[in-house]
C-alpha positions in Angstrom: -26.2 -20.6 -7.8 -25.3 -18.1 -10.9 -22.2 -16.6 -10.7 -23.6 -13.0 -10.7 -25.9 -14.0 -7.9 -23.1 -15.7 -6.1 -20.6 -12.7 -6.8 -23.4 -10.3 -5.1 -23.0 -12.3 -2.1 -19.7 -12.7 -1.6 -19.6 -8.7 -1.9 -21.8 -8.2 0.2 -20.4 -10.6 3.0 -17.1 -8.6 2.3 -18.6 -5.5 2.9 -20.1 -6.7 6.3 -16.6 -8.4 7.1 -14.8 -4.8 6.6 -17.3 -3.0 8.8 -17.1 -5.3 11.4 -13.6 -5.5 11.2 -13.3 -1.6 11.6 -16.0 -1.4 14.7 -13.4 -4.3 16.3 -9.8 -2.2 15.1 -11.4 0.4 16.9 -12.7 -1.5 19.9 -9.8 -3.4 20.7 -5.9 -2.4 22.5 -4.8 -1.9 25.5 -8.0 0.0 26.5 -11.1 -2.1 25.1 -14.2 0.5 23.8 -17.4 -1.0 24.1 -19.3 -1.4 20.0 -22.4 0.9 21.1 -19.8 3.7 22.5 -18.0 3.1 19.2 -21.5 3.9 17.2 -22.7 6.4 19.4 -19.1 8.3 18.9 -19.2 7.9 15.2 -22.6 9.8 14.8 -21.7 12.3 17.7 -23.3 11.7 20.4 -21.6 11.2 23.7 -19.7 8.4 25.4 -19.7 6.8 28.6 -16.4 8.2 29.1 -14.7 11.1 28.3 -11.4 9.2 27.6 -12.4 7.1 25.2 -13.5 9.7 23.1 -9.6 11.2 23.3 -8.5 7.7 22.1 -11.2 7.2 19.3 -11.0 10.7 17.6 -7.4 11.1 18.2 -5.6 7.9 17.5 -8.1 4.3 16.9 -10.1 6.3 13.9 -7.6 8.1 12.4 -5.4 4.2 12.6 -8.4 2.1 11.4 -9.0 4.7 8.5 -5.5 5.1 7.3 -5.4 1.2 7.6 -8.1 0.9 4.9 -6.8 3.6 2.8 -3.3 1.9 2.7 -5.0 -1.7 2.1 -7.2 -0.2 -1.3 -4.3 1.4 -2.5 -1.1 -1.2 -2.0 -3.3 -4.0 -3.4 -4.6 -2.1 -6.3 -1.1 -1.2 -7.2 -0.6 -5.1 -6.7 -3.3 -5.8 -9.6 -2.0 -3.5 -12.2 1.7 -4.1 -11.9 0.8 -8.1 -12.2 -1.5 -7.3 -15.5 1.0 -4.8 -17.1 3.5 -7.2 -16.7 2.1 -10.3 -16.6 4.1 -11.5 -13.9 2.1 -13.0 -10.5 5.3 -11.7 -8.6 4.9 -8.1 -9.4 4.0 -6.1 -6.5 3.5 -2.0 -6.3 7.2 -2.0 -5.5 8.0 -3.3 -8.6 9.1 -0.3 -10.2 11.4 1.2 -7.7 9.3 3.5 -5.8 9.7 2.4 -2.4 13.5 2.2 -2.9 13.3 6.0 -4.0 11.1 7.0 -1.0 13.9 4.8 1.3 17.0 6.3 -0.6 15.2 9.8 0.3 14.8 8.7 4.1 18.6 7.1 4.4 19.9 10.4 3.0 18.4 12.7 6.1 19.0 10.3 8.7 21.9 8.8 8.1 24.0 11.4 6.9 22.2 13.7 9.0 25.7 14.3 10.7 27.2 15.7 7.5 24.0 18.1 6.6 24.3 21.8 8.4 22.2 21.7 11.8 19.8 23.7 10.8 18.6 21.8 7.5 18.8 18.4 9.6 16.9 19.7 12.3 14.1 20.5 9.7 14.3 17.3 7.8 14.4 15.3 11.1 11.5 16.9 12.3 7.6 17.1 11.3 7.0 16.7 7.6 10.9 16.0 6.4 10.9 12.6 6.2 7.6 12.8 4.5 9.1 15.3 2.0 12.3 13.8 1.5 10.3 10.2 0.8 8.1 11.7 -1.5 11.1 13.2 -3.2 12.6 10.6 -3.3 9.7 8.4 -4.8 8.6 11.1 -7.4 12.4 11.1 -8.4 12.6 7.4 -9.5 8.9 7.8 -10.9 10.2 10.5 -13.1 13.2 7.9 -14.0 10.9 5.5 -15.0 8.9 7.9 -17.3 11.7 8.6 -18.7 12.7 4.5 -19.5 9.3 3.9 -20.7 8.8 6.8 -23.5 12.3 5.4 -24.9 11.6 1.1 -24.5 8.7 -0.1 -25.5 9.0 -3.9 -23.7 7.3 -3.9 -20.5 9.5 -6.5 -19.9 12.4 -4.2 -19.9 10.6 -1.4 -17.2 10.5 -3.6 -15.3 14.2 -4.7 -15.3 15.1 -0.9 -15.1 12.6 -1.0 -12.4 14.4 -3.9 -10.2 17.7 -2.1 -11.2 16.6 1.2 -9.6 16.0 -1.1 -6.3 19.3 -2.4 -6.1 21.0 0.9 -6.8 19.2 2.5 -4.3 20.0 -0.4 -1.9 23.4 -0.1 -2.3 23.6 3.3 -1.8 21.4 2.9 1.4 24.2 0.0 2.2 26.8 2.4 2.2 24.7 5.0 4.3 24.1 2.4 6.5 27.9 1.2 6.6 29.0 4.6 8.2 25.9 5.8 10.3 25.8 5.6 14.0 23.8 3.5 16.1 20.7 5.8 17.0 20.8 6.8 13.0 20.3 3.0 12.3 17.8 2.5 14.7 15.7 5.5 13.4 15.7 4.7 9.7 14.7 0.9 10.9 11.6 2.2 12.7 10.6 3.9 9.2 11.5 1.2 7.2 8.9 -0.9 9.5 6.1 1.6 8.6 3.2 2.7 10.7 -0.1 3.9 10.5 -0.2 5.4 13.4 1.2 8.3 13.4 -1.1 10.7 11.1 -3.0 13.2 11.7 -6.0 14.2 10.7 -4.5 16.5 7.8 -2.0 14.4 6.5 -5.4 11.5 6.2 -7.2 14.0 4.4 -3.9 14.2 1.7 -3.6 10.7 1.6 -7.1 10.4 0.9 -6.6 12.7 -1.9 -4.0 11.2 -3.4 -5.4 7.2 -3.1 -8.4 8.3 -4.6 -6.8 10.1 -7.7 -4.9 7.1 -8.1 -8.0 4.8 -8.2 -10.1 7.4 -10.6 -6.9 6.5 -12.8 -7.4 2.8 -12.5 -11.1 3.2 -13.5 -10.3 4.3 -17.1 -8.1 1.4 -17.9 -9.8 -1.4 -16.3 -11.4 -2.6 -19.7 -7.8 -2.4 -21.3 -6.8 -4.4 -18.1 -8.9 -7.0 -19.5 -7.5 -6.6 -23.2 -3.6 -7.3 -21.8 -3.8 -10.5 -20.3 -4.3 -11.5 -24.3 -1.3 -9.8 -24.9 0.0 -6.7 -26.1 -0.7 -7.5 -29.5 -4.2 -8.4 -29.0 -5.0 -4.9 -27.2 -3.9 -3.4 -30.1 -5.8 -5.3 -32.3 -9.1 -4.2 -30.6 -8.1 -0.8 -30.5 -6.8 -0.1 -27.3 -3.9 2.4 -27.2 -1.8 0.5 -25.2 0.6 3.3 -24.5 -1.2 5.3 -23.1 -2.7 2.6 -21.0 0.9 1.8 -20.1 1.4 5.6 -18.8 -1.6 5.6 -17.1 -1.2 2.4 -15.2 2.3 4.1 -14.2 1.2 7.6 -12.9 -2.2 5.6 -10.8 0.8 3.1 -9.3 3.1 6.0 -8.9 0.6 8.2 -6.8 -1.4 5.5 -5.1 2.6 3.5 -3.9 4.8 6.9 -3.6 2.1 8.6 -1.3 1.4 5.4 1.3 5.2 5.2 1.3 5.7 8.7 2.1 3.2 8.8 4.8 3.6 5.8 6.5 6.3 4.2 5.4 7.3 0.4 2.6 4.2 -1.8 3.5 4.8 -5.3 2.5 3.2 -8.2 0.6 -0.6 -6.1 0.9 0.2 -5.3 -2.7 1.2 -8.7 -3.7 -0.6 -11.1 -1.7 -4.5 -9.1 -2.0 -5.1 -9.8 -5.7 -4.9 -13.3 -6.0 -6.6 -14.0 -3.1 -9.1 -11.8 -5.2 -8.5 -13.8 -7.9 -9.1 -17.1 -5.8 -12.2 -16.3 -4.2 -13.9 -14.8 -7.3 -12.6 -17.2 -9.5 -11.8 -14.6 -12.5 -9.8 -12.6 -14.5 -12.3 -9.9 -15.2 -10.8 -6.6 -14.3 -14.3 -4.8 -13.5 -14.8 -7.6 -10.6 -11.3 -7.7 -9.9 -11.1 -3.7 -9.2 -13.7 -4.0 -6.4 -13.0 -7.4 -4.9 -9.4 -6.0 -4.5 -10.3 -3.2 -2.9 -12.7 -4.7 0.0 -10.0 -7.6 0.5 -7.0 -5.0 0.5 -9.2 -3.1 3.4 -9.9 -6.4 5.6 -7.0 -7.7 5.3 -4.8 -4.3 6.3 -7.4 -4.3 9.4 -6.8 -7.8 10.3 -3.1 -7.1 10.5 -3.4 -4.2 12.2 -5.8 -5.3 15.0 -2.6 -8.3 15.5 -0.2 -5.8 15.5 -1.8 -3.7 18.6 -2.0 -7.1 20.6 -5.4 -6.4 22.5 -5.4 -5.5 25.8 -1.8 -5.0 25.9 -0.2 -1.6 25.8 2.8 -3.2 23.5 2.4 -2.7 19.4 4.4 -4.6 16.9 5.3 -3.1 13.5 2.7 -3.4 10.7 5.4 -4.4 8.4 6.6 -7.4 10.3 2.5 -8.9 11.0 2.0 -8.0 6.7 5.0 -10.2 5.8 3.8 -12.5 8.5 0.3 -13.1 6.9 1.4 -12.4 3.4 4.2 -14.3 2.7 1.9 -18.1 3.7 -0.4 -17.1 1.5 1.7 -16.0 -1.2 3.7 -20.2 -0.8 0.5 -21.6 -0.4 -1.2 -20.2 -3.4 2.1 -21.9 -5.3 1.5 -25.0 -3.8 -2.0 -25.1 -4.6 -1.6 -24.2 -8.0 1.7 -24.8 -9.1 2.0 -22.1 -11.4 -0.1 -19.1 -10.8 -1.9 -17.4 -13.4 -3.3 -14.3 -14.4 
């Protein structure tokens, strides 16, 4: 079979996976809703019963869509961070943002005991963790602007990038050293991440902001394709590579710093997704890439969701614990195979 022929089909068997996949994450939890009451819900007609139209509108379709929003972005962020660096290791984390948005968390919770009541009780409450992670993500990308308009080597953001993490860590670390016991336990439920707490609104900004982020990968996926010949061969062709380099920044900036914000670090989407991409497809090509990535991101952010709500039990596990579970396997595995994994 050609490979263009045989790509079609493999994106189109994606596709079907990821809509069958949402129809089941919807169907499936501790109360099980029938496919055809799913369908007939979706184009507004009625169900067979009025609670099951509660628990799709107001908490299995806002789940199931914010699970493929935060799939698409995380392993999109995966794919440029590996191509701007070169490295198969580099994840949307990479540059420090989710250590930003956790720094910004730490701060309100656990040393909500030094902050005046009244700011705590704001911060604690509704959108202030959301704010203060945002904050705290938009500060480090800011940082990192900064670092790259003065060095050049990619190589070297990304150090600053790692050395922003560990800062941020230790500083968390000492938080952590002299909080209580219900502040520890609330900034370990964040750090878990869920996707099940949004509502409608805050879908609607997350939507927003993914798909800014991914209009900003579409103009830099043929420059993508120039990199992983080097910095001196994109150069060579033409491509303005710092400007690429900015761009590829402020699309991982928006697309990371708002899932992190909203729902909390996600692990191993970001780094696992593109080279299963890269497996399956078989190629390097950034224009296949982008897609595959995105349909993969989605299934595989549904499959891990529909674990993590153990159907037909009322108990649900933190996302962040079944991502790790599946990612990390794949991640050894894809070693093992290949020994060294390449871009």
């Amino acid at each position: 079979m050609p490979t263009e022929n045989k790509n079609k089909l493999i994106f189109t068997l994606l596709i079907v996976a990821v809509t069958f996949l949402f129809f089941t994450n919807i169907s499936l939890g501790s109360v099980t809703i029938p496919y055809q009451d799913i369908f007939n819900g979706l184009i507004g007609k009625s169900m067979q019963k009025e609670s099951w139209e509660i628990i799709l509108y107001n908490f299995r379709l806002p789940k199931a869509v914010t699970a493929i929003l935060v799939g698409v972005g995380l392993s999109t962020c995966g794919l440029l961070m590996q191509t701007l660096f070169r490295n198969p290791l580099a994840g949307p984390y990479v540059l420090g943002l989710s250590s930003g948005a956790s720094l910004g968390v730490a701060l309100i919770i656990l040393s909500s005991g030094l902050l005046p009541v009244s700011i705590a009780h704001y911060f604690l409450s509704g959108y202030g963790l959301i704010i203060a992670s945002g904050l705290g993500s938009f500060l480090v990308f800011m940082a990192v602007i900064l670092v790259a308009n003065k060095i050049k080597d990619t190589m070297s953001i990304l150090i600053v990038g790692l050395m922003f993490s560990s800062f941020t860590s230790a500083i968390v670390s000492i938080l952590s050293y002299f909080s209580t016991a219900e502040q520890l336990q609330k900034y370990t439920f964040w750090a878990m991440g869920s996707i099940s707490n949004l509502a409608w609104k805050d879908i609607i900004i997350l939507t927003f902001l993914v798909f800014f982020g991914l209009l900003l990968t579409l103009f830099v996926l043929k420059p993508l394709n120039a990199l992983l010949l080097g910095e001196r061969y994109a150069k060579s062709i033409g491509i303005n590579f710092s400007k690429t380099k900015y761009f590829i920044i402020i699309a991982t900036s928006f697309l990371a710093g708002s899932i992190t914000a909203l729902v909390g670090p996600i692990a191993f989407i970001g780094l696992a997704v593109p080279h299963i991409s890269k497996l399956i497809f078989k190629t390097s090509n950034h224009f296949i890439l982008f897609g595959s990535t995105l349909l993969i991101g989605a299934l595989v952010m549904l499959i891990c969701d529909t674990i993590a709500q153990l159907p037909g039990n009322d108990i649900t596990l933190p996302i962040n614990a079944i991502t790790s579970i599946f990612g990390a396997p794949i991640v050894i595995w894809l070693l093992l195979r290949k020994r060294k994994i390449q871009l």
